[in-house]
C-alpha positions in Angstrom: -19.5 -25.4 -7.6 -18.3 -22.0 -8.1 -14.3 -22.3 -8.4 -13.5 -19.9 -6.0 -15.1 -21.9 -3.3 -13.2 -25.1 -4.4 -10.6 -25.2 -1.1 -8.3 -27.6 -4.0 -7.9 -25.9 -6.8 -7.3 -22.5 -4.8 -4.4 -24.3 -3.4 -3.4 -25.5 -6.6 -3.1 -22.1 -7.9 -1.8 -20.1 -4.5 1.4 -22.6 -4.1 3.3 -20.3 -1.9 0.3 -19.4 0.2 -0.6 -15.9 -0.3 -4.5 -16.8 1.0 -2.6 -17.0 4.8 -0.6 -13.9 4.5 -3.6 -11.6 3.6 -5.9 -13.8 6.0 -3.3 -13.3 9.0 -2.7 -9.5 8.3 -4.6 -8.4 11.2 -1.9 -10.4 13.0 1.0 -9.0 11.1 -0.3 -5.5 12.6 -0.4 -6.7 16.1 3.4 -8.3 16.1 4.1 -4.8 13.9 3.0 -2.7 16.9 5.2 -4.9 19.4 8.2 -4.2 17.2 7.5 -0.6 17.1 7.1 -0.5 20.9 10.4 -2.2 22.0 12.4 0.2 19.3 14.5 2.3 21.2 15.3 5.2 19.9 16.7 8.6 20.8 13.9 11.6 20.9 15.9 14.1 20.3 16.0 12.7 16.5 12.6 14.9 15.9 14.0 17.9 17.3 14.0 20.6 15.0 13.1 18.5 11.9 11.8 20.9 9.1 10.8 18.1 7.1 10.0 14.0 7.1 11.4 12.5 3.4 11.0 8.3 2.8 12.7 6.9 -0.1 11.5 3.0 -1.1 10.2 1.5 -4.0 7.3 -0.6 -4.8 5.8 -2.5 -1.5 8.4 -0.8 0.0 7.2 2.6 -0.6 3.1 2.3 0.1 4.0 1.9 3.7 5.3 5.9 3.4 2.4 6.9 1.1 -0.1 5.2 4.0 1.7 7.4 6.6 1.6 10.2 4.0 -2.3 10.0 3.5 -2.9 9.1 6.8 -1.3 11.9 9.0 -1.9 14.0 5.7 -4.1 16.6 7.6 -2.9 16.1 11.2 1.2 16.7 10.9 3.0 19.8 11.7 5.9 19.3 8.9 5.9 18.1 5.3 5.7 14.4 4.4 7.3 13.4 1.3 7.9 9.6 -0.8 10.9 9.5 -2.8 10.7 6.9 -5.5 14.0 7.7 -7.3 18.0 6.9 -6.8 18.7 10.9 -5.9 16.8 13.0 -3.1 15.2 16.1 -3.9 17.4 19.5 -3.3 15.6 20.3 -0.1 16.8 17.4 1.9 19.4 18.8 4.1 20.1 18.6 8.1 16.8 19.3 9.5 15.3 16.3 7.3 14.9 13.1 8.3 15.5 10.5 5.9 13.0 7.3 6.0 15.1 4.2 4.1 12.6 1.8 3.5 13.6 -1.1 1.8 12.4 -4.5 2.7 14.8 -6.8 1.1 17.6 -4.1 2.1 19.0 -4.4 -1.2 17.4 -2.0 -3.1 19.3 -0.2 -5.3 17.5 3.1 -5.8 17.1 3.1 -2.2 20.8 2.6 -1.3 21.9 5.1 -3.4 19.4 7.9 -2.1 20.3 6.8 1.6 23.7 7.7 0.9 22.8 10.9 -1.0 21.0 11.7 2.0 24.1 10.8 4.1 26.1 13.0 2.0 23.7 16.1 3.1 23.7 15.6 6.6 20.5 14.2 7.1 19.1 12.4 9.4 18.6 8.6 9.0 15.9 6.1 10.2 16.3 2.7 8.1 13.5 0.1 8.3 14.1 -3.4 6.5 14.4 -7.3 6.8 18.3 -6.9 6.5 20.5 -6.5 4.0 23.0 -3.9 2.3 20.4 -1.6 4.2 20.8 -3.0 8.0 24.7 -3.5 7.2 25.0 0.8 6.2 22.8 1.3 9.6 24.9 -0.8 11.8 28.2 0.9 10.5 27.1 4.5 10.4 25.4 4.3 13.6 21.7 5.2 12.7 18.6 3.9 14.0 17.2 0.9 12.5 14.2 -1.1 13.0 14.6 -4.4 11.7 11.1 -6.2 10.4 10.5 -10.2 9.9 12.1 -11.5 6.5 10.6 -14.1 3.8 7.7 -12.4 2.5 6.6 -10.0 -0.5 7.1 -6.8 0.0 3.7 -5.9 -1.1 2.4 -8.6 1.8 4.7 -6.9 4.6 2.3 -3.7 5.0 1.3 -4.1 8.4 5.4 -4.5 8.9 6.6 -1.0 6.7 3.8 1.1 8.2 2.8 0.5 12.2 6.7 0.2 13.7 7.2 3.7 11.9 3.8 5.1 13.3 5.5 4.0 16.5 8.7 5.4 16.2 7.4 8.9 15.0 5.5 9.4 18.0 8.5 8.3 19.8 10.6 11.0 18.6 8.0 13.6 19.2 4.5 13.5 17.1 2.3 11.7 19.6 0.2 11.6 16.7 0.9 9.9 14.6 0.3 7.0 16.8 -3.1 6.0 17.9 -3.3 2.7 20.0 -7.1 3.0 20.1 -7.2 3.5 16.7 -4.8 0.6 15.7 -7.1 -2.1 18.4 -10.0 -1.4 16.3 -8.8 -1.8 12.7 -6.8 -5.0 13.7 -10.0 -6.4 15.5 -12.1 -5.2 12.2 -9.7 -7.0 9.4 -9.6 -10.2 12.1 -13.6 -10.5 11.5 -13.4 -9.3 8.2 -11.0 -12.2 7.1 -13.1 -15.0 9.2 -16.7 -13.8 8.5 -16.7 -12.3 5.1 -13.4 -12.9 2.5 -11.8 -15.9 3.4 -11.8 -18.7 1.1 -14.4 -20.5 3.4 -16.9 -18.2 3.1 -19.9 -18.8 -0.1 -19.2 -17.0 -3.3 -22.6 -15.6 -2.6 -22.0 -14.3 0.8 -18.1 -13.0 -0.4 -18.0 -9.8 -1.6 -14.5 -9.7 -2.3 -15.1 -13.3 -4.8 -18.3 -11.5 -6.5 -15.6 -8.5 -7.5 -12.8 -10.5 -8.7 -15.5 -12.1 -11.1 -16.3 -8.4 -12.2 -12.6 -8.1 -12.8 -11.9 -11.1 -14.8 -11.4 -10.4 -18.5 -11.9 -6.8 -17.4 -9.9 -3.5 -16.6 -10.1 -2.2 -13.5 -9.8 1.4 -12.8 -10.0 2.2 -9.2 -11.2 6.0 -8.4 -11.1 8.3 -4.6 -10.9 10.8 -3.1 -7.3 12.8 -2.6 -7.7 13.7 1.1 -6.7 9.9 2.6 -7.7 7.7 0.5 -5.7 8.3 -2.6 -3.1 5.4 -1.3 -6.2 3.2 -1.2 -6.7 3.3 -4.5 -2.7 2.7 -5.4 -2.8 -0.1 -3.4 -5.5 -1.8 -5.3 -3.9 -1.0 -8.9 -0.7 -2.3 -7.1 -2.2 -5.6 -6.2 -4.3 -6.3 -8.5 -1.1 -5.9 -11.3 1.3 -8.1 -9.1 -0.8 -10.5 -7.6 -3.4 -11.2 -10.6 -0.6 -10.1 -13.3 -3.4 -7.8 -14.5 -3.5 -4.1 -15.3 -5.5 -1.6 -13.6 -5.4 2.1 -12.9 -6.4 4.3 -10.8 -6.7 8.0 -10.0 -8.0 10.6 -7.7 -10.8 13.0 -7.5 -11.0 16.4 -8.1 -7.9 15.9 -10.1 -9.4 13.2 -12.4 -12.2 15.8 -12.8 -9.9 17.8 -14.5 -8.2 15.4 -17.4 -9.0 12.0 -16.9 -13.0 12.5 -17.5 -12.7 13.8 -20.8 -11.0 10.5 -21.6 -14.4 8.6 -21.1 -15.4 8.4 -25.0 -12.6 6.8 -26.9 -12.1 4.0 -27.6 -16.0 3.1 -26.6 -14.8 -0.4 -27.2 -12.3 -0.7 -24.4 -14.7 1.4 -22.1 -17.3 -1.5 -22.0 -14.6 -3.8 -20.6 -13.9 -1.1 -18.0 -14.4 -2.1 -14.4 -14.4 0.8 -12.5 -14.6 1.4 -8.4 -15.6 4.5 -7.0 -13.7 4.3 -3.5 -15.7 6.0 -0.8 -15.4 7.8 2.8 -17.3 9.6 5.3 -13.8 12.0 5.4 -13.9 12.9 1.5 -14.2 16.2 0.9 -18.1 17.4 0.1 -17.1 18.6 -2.7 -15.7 15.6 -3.2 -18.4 13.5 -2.6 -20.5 15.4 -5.1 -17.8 15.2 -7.9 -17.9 11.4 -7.3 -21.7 10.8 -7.4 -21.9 13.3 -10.8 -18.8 11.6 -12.4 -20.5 8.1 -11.9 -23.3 9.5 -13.8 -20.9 10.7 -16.6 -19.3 7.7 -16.9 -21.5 4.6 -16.7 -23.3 4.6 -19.6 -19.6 4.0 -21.0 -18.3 1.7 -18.4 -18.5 -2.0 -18.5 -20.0 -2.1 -14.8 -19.3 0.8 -12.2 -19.5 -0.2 -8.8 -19.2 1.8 -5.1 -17.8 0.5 -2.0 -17.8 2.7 1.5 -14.9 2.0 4.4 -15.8 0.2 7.4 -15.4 1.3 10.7 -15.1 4.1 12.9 -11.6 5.5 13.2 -9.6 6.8 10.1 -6.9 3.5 10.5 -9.5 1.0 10.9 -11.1 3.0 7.6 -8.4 3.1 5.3 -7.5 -0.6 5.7 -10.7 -2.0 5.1 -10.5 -0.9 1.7 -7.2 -2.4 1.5 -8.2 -5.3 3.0 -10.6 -6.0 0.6 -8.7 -5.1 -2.3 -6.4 -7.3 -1.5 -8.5 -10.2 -1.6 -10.4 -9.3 -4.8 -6.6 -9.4 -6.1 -6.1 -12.8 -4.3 -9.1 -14.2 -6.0 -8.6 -12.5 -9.4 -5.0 -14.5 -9.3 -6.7 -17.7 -9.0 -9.3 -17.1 -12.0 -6.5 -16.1 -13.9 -4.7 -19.9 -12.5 -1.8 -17.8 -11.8 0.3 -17.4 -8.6 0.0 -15.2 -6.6 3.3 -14.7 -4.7 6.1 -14.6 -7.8 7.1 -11.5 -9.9 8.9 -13.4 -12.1 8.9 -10.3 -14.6 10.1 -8.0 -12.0 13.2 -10.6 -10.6 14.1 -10.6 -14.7 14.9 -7.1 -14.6 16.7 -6.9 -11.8 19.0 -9.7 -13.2 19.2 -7.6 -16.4 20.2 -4.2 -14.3 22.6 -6.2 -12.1 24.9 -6.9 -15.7 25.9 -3.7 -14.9 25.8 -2.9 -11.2 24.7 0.8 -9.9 27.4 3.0 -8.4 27.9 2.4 -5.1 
């Protein structure tokens, strides 16, 4: 029997239970959407805004690139993700200043919030609690405080839908879509149950079959720029922190551009090369032929180069099936590698290194 379809020794591997978390995302996205409907918050926090900035790190940041990508072609100011301790110069009174942080204690993101605070700005704080919830509370700015306990990385549903709520609350009706959000929830509920879950035949699981194609490989994860780019992070991201495995990624036309000419040395390392051509009905045409002639560039040097297409109709429902799988080919690439999931043991080192000497606060 195929050891991805051994219920045992997935459980031996997956000791903190990531296989639920990913299962029960569609879930996660419903009780996200409550949260972001009982916020209350004051509309007159959008008036006048010039520009939107989020500062977070890690899982705490591809909840703003989602929103980035998503409402990327269909938002009447500037969207920018701050991944760095300082705020860029434009942030002034008519930002506003997404803190995400879903421990509450990160330090990059403290110390841009009170950059930001400094300037005037703004403030909207989303976390679990923490340093973060304690600056809210005493300053007086809007929170929205999100369930505890988990990754960050498996909190997406949690760092994306409440703030989807809240900006249409404060004036961009568009950002949320409630007809948009029932359809990708109901799609990842039959995509866990009927295709990925660990219950489901290696031969019938398509996420299983590409974890395989990962194993002993390098992934490199390819798509298109216009809303999809954060698809593709979001693989590399899981695939390195829940499989503990390198991968890259990068987007087209840009990749067109640099990365292409990169395809001949070392031929060596190519032929381990996994490489996933993300694909959408919304990319670009141009797009869409730069992809289908860069696959032909590439795969006589690729180990294997494989294409996968969205499911469903509306641009949510889209963008996380994609997710949604990657997720699970990282899930399942974790137990062929007999490693957990969950811990990031590497990354909890260095923050015990950097807190020797504590940041400024």
């Amino acid at each position: 029997m195929n050891l991805l379809d051994q219920k045992e020794a997935i459980e031996r591997v997956d000791r903190q239970n990531m296989r639920k978390l990913i299962h029960d995302f569609s879930a996660q996205m419903r009780q996200a959407e409550e949260i972001g409907t009982a916020l209350h918050i004051d509309p007159a926090l959008g008036t006048g805004l010039s520009k939107i900035v989020f500062s977070g790190l890690g899982g705490s940041a591809i909840g703003a690139d989602f929103i980035r990508s998503y409402l990327a072609y269909d938002f009447p100011i500037p969207i920018f993700v701050n991944r760095h301790y300082q705020l860029p110069e434009f942030v002034d009174k008519t930002t506003l200043l997404v803190a995400s942080s879903y421990s509450g204690d990160t330090e990059e993101t403290l110390s841009a919030l009170k950059d930001g605070m400094k300037r005037g700005a703004r403030i909207l704080a989303i976390t679990s609690g923490g340093e973060l919830i304690r600056l809210a509370r005493a300053n007086s700015f809007p929170f929205i405080q999100i369930p505890g306990g988990l990754s960050p990385r498996a909190a997406l549903g949690y760092s994306v839908i409440p703030l989807l709520v809240a900006l249409s609350k404060i004036g961009f009706k568009q950002a949320y879509r409630p007809i948009e959000l029932q359809e990708a929830i109901g799609l990842l509920k039959t995509l866990s149950e009927s295709q990925y879950d660990t219950a489901v035949p290696h031969e019938k699981n398509l996420a299983k079959q590409l974890a395989e194609l990962c194993f002993g490989k390098y992934p490199i994860i390819y798509a298109g720029v216009d809303y999809f780019d954060v698809v593709a992070l979001r693989w590399r991201g899981q695939i390195e922190e829940n499989a503990k495995a390198l991968a890259s990624h990068h987007v087209l036309p840009e990749m067109n551009h640099n990365e292409l000419v990169g395809w001949r040395y070392p031929q060596q390392l190519l032929k381990e090369a996994v490489v996933f051509f993300l694909k959408d009905p919304s990319d670009h045409k141009r797009v869409q032929m730069r992809m289908n002639l860069t696959r032909s560039l590439i795969e006589r040097s690729a180990g294997k180069v494989v294409e996968l297409s969205s499911q469903g109709k509306g641009l949510l429902a889209r963008m996380f099936s994609l997710i949604h799988l990657g997720d699970w080919v990282s899930f399942y690439l974790a137990v062929l590698y007999q490693v957990d999931p969950t811990p990031v043991e590497v990354i909890q080192h260095l923050k015990s290194e950097l807190a020797k000497e504590p940041a400024a606060r």
